[in-house]
N, C-alpha and C positions, 0 to 999 in steps of 0.2 A: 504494500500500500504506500501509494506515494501522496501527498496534499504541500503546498509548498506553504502552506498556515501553519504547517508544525513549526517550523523557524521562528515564529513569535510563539507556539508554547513553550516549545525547549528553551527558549530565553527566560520567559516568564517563571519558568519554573527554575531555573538557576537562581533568579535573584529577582523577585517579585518587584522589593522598592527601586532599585536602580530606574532612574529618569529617561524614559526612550524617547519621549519627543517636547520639543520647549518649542515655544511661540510667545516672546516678546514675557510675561511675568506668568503665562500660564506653563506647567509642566505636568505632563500624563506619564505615569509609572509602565513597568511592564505589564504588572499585575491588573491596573485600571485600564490599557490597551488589550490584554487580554480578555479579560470580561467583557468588556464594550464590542470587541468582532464577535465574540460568542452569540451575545445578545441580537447583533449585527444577523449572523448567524438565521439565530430564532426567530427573527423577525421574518429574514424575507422565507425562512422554510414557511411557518405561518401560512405568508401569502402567495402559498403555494411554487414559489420557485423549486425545479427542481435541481437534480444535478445533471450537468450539461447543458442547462439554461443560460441564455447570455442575459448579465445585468450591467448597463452601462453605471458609468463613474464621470461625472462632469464636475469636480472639485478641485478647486488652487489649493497652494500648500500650505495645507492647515491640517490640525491631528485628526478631523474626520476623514482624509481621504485613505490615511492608515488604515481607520475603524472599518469604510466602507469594504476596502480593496482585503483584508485579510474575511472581515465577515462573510463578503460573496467567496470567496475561496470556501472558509470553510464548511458553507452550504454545500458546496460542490460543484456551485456555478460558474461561469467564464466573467473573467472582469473583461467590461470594455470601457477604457480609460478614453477619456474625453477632453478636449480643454475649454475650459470655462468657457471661453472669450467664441465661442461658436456661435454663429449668427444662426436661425429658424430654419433656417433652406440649408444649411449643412448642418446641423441636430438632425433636421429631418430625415438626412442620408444614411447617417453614421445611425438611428435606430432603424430604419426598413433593411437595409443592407446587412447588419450583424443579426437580424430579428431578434433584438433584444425583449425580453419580456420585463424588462421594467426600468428604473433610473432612479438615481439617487446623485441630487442635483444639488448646487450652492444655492442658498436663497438670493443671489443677486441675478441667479439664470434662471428664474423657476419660470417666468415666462417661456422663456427659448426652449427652459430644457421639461420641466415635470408635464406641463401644460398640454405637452404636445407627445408624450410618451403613454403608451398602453400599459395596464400591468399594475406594476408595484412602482407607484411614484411618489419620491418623496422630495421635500424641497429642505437640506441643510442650513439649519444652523445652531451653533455648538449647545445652546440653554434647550432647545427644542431637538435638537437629533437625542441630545443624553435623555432628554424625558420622553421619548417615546420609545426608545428600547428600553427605558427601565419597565414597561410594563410588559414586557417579555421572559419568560428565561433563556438563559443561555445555554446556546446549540447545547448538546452534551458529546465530547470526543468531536472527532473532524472526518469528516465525509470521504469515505475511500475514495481515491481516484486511481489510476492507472498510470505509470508514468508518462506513456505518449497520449493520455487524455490531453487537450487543451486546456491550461491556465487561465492564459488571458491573449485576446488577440490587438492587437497593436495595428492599427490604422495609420501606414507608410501617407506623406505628403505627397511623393510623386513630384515629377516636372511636369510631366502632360495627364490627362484622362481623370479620373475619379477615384480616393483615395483607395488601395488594397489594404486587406486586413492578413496583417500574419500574425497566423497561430502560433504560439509559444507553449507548449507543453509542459508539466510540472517537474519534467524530467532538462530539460534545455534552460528553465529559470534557476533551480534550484541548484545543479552542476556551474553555471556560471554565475553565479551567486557565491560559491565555493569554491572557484578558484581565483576569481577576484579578490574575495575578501582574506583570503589566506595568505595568498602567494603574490599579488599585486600590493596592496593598501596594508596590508599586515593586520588589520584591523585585530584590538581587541575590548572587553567592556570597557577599560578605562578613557575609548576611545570619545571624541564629538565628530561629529560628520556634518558639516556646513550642507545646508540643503537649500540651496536656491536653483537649482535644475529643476525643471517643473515635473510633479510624480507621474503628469499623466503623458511622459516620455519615459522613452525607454530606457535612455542614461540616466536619468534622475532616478527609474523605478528601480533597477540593478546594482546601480552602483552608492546610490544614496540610501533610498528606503530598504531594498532588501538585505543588503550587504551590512549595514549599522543594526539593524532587527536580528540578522543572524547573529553577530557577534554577541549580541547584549549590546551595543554602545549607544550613545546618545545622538538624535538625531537634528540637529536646529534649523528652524525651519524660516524661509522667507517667504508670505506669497506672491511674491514678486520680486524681482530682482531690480534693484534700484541699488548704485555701490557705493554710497554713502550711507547708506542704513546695512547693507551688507559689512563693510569695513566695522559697522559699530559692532555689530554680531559676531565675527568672528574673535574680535576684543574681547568682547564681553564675556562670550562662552568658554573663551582659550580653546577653539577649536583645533584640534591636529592635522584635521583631510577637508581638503576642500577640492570641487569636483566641480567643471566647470568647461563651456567653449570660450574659444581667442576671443570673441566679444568682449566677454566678462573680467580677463585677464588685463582686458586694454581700456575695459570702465572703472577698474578698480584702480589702476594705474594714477591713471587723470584724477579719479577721486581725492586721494591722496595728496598730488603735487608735491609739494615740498616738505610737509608734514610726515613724521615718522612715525605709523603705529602699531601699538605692538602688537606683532605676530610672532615673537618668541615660540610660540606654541605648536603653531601650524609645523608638522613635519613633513608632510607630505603633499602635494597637488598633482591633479589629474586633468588632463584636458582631451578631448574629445569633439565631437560633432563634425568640425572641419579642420583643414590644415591649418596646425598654430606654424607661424610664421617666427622664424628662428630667431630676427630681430627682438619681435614682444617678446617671447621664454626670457633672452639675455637680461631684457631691464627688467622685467619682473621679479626673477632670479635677484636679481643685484640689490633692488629696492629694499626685496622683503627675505631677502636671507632664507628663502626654502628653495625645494628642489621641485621642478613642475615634471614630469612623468605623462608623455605622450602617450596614446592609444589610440585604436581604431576599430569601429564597430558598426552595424546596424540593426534597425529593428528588428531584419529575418536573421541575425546572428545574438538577439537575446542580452545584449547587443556582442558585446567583449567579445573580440577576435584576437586581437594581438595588441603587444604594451613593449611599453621601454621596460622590462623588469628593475625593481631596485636592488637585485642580485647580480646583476649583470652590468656592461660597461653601459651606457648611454651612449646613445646618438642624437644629440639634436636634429630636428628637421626630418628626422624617421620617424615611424609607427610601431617600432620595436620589430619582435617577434612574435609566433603563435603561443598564446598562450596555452596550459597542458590539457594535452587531447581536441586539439584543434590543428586542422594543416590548412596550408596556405601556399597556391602558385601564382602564377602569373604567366597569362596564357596568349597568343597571337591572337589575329582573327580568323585562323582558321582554328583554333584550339587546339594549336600543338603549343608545350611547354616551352615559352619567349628562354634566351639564353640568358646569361648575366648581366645585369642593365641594360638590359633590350625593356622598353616599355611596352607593358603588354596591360589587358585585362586583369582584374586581381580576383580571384574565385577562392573559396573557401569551404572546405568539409569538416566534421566534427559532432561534438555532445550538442552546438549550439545552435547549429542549424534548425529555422522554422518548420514543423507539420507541412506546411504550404501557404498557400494565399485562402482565405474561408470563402469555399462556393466558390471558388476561378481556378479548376483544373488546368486549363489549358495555359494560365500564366504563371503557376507551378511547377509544369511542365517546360517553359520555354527560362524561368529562371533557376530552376536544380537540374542538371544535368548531369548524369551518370555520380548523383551525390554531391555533387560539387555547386552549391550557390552561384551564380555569378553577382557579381556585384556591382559592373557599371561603373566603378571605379577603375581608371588606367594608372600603372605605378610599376615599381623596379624591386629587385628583389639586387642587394649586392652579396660578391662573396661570403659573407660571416654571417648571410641569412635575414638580416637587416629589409624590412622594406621601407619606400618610399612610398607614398599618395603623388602623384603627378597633379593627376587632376580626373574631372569626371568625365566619361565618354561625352553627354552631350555637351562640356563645356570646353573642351576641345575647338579652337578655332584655326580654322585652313586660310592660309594666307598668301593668294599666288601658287598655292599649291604646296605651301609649307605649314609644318604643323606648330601654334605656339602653344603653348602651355601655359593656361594663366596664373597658375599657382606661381609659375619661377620669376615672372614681370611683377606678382603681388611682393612676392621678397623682398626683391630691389626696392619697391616704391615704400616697403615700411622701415625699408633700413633710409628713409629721411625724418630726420629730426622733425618736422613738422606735420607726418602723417600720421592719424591714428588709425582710420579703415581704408582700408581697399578694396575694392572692385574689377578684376579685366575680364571684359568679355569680348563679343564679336559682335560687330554688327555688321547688314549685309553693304557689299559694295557692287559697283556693276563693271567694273573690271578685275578685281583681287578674287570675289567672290567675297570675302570677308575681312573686313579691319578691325584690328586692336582696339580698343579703347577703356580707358582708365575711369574710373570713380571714384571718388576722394573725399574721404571727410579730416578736417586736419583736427589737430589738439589740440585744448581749449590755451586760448592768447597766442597761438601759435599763425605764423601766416605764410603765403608760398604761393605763387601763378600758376595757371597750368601749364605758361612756356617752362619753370625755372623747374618743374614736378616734372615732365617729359622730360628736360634736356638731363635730367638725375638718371634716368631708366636708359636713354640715348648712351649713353659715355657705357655702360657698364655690360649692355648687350645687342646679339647681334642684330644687324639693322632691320633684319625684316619683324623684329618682335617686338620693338618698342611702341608704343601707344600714339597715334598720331591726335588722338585727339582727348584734353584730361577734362573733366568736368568735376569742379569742386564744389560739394552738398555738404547741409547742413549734418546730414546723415543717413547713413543707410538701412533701406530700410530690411527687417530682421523677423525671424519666424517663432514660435513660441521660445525654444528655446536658447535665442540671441543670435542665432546663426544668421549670417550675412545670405539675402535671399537672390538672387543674382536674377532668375528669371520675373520678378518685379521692378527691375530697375527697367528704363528702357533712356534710350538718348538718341538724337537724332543722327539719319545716317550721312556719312559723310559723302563731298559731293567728288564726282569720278575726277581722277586726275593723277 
């Protein structure tokens, strides 16, 4: 019997009073988090959920998204994580498409989200969810599942079409949950684990809530990320792990300015979502006296694929390696095995891999092949095993008939003193087929032209890859969680010549 809800009882039952989640002056024990999914639990069996039923989760990071996300587990139902911020016409997608049988919603979306949900709908919040499970009992034990039962399935953003959901299995959450927290982040109870990745992602669900929940350790939580109030939280808490994308790295930065605060404590950082730019690591590094610990992942890999291990040497600017019992190539486009720094496709087999897409055989089918995920991801594998993230197939732009990679132009443009985000992408041209171009947002009192930002990119690479055209924004715009959204930006296209 597998259920990935035993991880909060085995903690709970280690040491009941130890603090698992703070939010600003409130803090819930493990013993009162356990109770509360129980009851969680009780509640939706009650109203009839059963197991195998999907129950969405539309909650910011706040300790009921805990309550909700362990309770439908240990009914035996499928979490479907949601994010708040979801407009009526995608709520409405995300419940017909999962056929969820009920929701369990914040009270500032109970429009969007209870209103418009069949089933078990409730609308969150913390005096009103605790009093209405207290007229419940708690589940009693947790609801057998199967290890390749589904957990919880995770609904992918996509570049084009309509969001896929992959299934995450109790077997693929709770393995990567385990070797993260062991052998990546060290985590133990004595640990805090900065939580502003948002729960209802996949790096925030793995590597923040479940991985601090398995341990025993404490979980601090922000529902939002804003790095002035984040900066004060990791103070306050004497956080150890903090788990985060380059957005966040490079908001905390600026926060900051010239101000020294203390993160004595912090030993560890993790970054994720997209390529951290070797620049931000160095000053972040330098600033705050910890070690930032790159990795790479996705929703259909649970996420955790491979990390900088802190057993091993580091490589800035890489993705480490695989983590254990995960393999990883890199493969042409015919899918034969790319040589040594041959940029190929980066594919992926293991404990982590997703069930599939829910209800989309055939996109299942065209993204696992012979075991191996592909990932849409192009990247380099060096000698000593190391890989690199290039960049992503569709962001790949052909120039004349040459390939640039925008990841290696984003480099250059943050290694300027006056950049803090970048942007390159393509837009179409009617003779190149596609040109370069930069987006820019600089740091705060910081200033720079778009001539004086090109001719920095100009000097340092070859001619056909430099940016012909820079456009400097207030900022760029970003996805739930902070990631720089490239197919939102758009800029005009430049004229033939």
């Amino acid at each position: 019997m597998t259920n990935l809800a035993s991880i909060l009882v085995d903690s709970a039952a280690r040491d009941p009073r130890r603090p698992a989640l703070k939010l600003g002056d409130r803090t819930v024990s493990y013993a009162e988090l356990d109770d509360a999914s129980a009851r969680c639990a009780g509640y939706l069996r009650a109203h009839g959920v059963a197991p195998g039923d999907r129950v969405a989760l539309m909650l910011p990071n706040v300790p009921e998204f805990a309550v909700g996300y362990y309770g439908i587990l240990r009914a035996g139902a499928v979490v479907v994580p949601m994010n708040p911020l979801l407009k009526p016409r995608e709520v409405d997608y995300f419940l017909e498409d999962s056929g969820a049988r009920g929701i369990l919603a914040w009270h500032t979306t109970e429009q969007a989200g209870v209103d418009r949900a069949d089933g078990v709908s409730t609308a969150v919040t913390p005096d009103g969810f605790a009093a209405l499970l207290a007229g419940y009992e708690p589940a009693a034990g947790l609801t057998e599942r199967a290890g390749d039962d589904t957990a919880v399935i995770l609904y992918t953003s996509g570049t084009t079409g309509q969001p896929k959901g992959a299934e995450l299995t109790h077997d693929n959450l709770r393995r990567n949950v385990e070797v993260t927290r062991s052998t990546l982040l060290e985590l133990g109870p004595d640990d805090v684990v900065f939580g502003a990745l948002p729960l209802f992602h996949s790096f925030g669900q793995t590597v923040a809530l479940n991985c601090a929940v398995a341990a025993g350790a404490g979980l601090a939580l922000l529902p939002r990320f804003e790095a002035a109030q984040a900066l004060e939280i990791l103070v306050r808490e004497r956080a150890t792990i903090f788990a985060g994308v380059p957005t966040m790295y490079a908001a905390l930065l600026a926060a900051a300015g010239d101000d020294e605060p203390d993160l004595s404590a912090l030993r560890t950082c993790v970054s994720g979502g997209a390529a951290l730019p070797v620049e931000l690591l160095r000053r972040f590094e330098e600033k705050f006296g910890c070690v930032i610990l790159e990795g790479y992942g996705l929703s259909e890999t649970s996420p955790v694929a491979s990390f900088n291990h802190p057993d091993r040497p580091r490589r800035p600017g890489t993705i480490g390696t695989p983590i254990d019992g995960v393999e990883m190539d890199v493969r042409t486009a015919d899918g034969t095995p790319a040589a040594t720094g041959e940029v190929g496709e980066i594919v992926i087999r293991g404990h982590n891999i997703m069930k599939g897409y829910w209800r989309r055989p055939e996109a299942t089918a065209e993204a696992i092949v012979d075991g191996w995920f592909r990932t849409g991801d192009l990247g380099t594998r060096d000698a000593d095993g190391y890989y690199r993230i290039v960049d992503r197939t569709k962001d790949l732009v052909i120039r004349g008939g040459f390939n640039v990679y925008p990841r290696e132009v984003e480099e250059v443009l943050y290694e300027h003193p006056a950049v803090a985000e970048a942007a390159v992408l393509g837009t179409p041209h009617p003779t190149l087929g596609e040109e370069v171009v930069a987006v820019v947002a600089l740091r705060p009192g910081a200033s720079a032209t778009p001539e004086e930002l090109r001719e920095h990119v100009k000097a340092q690479i070859a001619a056909y890859k430099y940016p012909r055209q820079v456009w400097i924004v207030p900022a760029l715009p970003k996805g739930p969680t902070g990631k720089i959204l490239k197919r939102s930006i758009t800029v005009p296209p430049p004229a033939a010549g």
